[in-house]
C-alpha positions as CSV (number, residue, x, y, z in Angstrom):
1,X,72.8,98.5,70.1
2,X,72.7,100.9,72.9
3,X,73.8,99.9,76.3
4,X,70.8,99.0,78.0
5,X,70.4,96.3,75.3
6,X,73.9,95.5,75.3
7,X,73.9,94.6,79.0
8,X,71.0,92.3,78.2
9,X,72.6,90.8,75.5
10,X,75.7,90.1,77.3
11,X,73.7,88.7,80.4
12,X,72.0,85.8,77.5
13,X,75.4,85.2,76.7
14,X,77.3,85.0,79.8
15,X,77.9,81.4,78.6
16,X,78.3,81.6,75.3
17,X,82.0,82.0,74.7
18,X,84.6,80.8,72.3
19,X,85.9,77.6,72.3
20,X,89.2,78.4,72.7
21,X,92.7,76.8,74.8
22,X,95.1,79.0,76.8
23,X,95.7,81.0,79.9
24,X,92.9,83.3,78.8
25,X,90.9,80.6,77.0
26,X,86.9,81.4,76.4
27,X,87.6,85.7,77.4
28,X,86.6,88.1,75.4
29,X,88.9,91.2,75.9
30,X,89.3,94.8,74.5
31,X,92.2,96.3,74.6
32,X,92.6,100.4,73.7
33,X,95.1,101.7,71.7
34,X,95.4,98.6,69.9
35,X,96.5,99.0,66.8
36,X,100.2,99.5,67.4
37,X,102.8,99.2,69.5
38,X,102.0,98.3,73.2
39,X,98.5,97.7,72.9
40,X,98.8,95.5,69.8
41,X,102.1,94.2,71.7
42,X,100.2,93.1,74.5
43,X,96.8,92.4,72.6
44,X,98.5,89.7,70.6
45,X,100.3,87.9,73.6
46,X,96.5,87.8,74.5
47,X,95.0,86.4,71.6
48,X,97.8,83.4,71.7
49,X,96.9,82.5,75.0
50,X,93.1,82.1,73.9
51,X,91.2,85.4,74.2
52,X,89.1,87.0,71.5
53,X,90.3,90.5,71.3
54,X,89.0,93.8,70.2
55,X,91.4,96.2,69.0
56,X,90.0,99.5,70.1
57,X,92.0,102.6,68.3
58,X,91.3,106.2,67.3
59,X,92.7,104.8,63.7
60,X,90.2,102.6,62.8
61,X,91.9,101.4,59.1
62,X,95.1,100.4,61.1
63,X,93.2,99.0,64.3
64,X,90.9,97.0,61.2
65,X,94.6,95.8,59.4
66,X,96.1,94.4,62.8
67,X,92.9,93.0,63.6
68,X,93.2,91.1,60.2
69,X,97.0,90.4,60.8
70,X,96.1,88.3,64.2
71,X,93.4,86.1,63.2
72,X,89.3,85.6,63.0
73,X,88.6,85.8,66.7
74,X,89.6,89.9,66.3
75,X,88.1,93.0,65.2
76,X,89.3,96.5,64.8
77,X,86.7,99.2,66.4
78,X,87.1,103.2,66.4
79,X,87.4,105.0,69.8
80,X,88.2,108.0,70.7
81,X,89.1,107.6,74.7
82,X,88.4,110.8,75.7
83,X,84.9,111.1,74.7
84,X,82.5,108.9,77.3
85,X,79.7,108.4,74.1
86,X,82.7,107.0,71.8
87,X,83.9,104.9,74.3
88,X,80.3,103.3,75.3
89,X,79.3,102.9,72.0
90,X,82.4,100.8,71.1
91,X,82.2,98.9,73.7
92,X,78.2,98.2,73.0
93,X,79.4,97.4,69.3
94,X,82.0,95.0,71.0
95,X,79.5,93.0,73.1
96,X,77.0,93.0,69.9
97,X,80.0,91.5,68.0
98,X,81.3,88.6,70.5
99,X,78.6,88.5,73.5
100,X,80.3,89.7,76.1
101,X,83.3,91.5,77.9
102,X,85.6,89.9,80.1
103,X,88.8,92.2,80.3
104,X,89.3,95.7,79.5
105,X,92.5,97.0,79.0
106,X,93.2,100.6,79.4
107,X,95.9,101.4,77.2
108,X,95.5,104.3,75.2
109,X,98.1,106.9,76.0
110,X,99.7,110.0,75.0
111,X,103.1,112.3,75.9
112,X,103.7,115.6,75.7
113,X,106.8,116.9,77.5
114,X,108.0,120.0,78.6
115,X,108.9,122.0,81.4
116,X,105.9,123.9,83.4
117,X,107.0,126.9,81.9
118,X,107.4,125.3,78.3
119,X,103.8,123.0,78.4
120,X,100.8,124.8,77.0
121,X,97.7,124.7,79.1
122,X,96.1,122.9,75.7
123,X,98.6,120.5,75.7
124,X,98.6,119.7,79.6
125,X,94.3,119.3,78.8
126,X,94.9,117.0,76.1
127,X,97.3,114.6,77.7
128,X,94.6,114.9,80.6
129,X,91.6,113.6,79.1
130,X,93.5,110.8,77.2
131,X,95.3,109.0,79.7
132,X,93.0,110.0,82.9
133,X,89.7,110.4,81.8
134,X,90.0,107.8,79.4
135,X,90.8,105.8,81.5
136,X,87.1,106.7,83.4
137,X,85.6,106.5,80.6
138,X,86.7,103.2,80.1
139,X,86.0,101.5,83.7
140,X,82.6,103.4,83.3
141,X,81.1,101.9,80.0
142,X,83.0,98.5,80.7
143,X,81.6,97.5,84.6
144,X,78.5,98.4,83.3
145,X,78.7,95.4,81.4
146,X,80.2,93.3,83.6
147,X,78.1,94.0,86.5
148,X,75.0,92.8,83.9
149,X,77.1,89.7,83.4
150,X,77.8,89.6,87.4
151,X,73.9,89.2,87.5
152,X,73.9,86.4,85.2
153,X,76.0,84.7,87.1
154,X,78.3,85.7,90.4
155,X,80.5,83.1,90.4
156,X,82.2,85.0,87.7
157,X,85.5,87.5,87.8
158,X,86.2,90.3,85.7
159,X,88.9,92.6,85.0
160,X,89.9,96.1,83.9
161,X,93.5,96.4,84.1
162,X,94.9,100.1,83.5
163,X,98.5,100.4,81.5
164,X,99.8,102.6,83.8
165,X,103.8,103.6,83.6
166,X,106.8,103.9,86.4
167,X,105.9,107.7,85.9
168,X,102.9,106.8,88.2
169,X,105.2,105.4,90.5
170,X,107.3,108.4,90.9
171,X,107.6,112.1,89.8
172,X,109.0,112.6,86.0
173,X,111.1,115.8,85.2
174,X,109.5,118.2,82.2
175,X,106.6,115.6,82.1
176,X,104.5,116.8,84.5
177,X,101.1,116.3,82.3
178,X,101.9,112.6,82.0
179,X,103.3,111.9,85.1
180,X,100.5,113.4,86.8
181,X,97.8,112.4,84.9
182,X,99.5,108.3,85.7
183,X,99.5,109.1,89.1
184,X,95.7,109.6,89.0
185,X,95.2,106.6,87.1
186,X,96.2,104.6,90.1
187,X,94.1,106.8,92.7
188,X,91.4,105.3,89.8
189,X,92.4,102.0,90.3
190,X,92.4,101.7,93.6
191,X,89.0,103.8,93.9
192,X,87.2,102.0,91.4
193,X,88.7,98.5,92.8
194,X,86.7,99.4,96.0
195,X,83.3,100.3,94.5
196,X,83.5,97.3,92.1
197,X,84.6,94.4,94.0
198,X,81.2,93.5,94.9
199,X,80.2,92.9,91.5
200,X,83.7,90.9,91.2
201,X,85.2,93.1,89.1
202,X,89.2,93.2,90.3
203,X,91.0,96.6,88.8
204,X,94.7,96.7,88.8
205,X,97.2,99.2,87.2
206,X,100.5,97.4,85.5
207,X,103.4,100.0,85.6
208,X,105.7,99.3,83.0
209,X,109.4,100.5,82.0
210,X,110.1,102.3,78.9
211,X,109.0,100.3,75.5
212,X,112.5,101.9,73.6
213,X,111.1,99.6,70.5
214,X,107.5,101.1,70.4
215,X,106.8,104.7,68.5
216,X,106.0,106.4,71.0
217,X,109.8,106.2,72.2
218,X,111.7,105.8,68.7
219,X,109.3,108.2,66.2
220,X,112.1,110.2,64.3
221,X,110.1,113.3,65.0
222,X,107.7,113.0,67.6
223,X,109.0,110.6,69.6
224,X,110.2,110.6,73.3
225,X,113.9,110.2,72.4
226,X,113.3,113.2,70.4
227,X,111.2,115.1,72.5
228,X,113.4,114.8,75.5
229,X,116.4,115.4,73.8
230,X,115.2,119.1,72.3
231,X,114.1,119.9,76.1
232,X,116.9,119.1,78.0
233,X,115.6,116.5,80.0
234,X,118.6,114.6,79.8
235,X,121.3,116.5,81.2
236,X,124.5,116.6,78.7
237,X,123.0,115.0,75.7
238,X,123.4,115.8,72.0
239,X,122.2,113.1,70.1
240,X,119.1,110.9,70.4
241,X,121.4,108.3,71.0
242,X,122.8,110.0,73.9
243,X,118.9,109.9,75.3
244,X,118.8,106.3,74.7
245,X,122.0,105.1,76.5
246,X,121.1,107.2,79.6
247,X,117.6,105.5,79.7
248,X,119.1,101.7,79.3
249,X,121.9,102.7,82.1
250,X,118.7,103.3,84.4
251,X,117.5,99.7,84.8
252,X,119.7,97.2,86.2
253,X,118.4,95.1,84.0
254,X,119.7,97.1,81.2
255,X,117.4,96.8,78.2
256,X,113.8,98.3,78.0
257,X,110.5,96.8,78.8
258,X,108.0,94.6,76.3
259,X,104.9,93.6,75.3
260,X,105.9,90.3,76.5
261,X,107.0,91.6,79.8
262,X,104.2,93.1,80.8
263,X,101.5,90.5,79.3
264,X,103.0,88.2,81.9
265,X,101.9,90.4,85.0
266,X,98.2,90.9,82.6
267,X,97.8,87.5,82.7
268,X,98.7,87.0,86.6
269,X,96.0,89.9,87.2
270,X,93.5,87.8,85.0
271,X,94.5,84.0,87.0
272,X,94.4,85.4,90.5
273,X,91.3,85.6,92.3
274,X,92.6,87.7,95.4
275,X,94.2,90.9,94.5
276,X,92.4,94.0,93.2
277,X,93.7,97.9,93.6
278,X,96.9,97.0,92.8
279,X,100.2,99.2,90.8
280,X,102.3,96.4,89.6
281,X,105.5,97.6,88.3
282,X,107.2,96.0,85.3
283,X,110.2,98.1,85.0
284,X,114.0,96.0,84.9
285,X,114.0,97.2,88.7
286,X,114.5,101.2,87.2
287,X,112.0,101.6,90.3
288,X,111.1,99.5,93.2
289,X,108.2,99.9,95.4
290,X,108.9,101.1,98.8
């Protein structure tokens, strides 16, 4: 199915939806980077509350296996976020599968830190084109469909909520490819929430703290405890652990942030009908809008 025929197939179906009960009852979502940690965090707080969910990963075996751990109304799809044909033809194969696309979230993400001096110009690129044009491809191939659906019938509301981070809320020492590629995310949100409102397509960004739990903090060897800690980011500290108890010291709410957490502020984008270009932070109060 290619995307002209996947718009017309989601337009036939703009009332055909699964029968389902919850705060996201009868939605059909896809959710990048799904098949661990926060995306498949946040992707099952989803799937309880009533959506049918496609886990969208570059690992399609483990986005296929947590797809089969949450239940029949998800699937496991291959992307590759930083390639615009990948990304359209997943989300062609996910309206082909369920009818339709309600919410798209942008979560796929990677880190590299290192001072400016340290950073390769390869490594600064590939950061790039994961977590900023990714996130463009992603709003691109998914308001195409939903502005097809917006046809079928305008009374309707979509969403494409980014996964931002507090590092798009602030600078981020020796992480100045992640930091500034989430900064762009939100000039995206807010630029794509004006061109799309028409079609009634609301785009927020959801900032969240740091997920200690997830792998991309806690990996023994490529993690951010790790990483941070073998580039001095944290001034004094000779153990991962040392990484970890200056990070929880930083929010005064003193643990680090969850799937849970920030699936509450998903579903509040999803309910509301009158907010759109928004950077909601989820962060323990580490940082507070100004």
């Amino acid at each position: 199915m290619n995307l002209a025929e996947a718009k017309e197939y989601a337009k036939k179906n703009i009332h055909n939806r699964p029968a389902t009960t919850g705060r996201l009852a009868g939605k059909i979502a896809i959710v990048t980077g799904g098949a661990q940690g926060f995306g498949l965090g946040i992707a099952t707080e989803m799937y309880r509350e009533g959506a049918t969910v496609v886990l969208a990963d570059l690992n399609e075996a483990q986005a296929v296996e947590s797809a089969k751990g949450l239940g029949e109304r998800a699937v496991g799809l291959k992307v590759d976020v930083s390639d615009a044909q990948s990304m359209e033809d997943m989300v062609c194969n996910a309206v082909e599968r369920f009818g339709g696309l309600d919410i798209f979230v942008s979560n796929a993400g990677v880190l590299k830190a290192g001072s400016l001096e340290a950073i390769t110009p390869e490594a600064f690129t590939f950061v790039t084109k994961v977590n900023y044009i990714g996130f463009f491809n992603a709003a691109r191939a998914a308001s195409a469909i939903m502005k097809a659906q917006h046809e079928a019938d305008p009374e309707l509301w979509f969403d494409i909520i980014q996964i931002n981070s507090k590092s798009g809320l602030t600078g981020s020492k020796n992480n100045s490819a992640y930091a500034g590629g989430k900064f762009g995310g939100i000039g995206l949100t807010q630029s794509f929430a004006l061109e799309l409102v028409d079609s009634q397509i609301k785009v927020n960004a959801i900032c969240p703290g740091n997920f200690y739990d997830g792998p991309l903090w806690s990996d023994p060897e490529k993690g951010l405890f790790v990483q941070y800690l073998n580039n001095g980011k944290v001034p004094g500290a000779k153990t991962v652990q040392d990484v970890k108890d200056y990070y929880l010291s930083k929010s005064p709410i003193k643990r680090g942030c969850t799937p849970v957490d920030v699936s509450k502020a998903l579903f509040y984008c999803v309910e509301q009908e009158y907010e759109t270009g928004q950077a909601i932070p989820v962060t323990g109060g580490q940082t507070m809008l100004s």
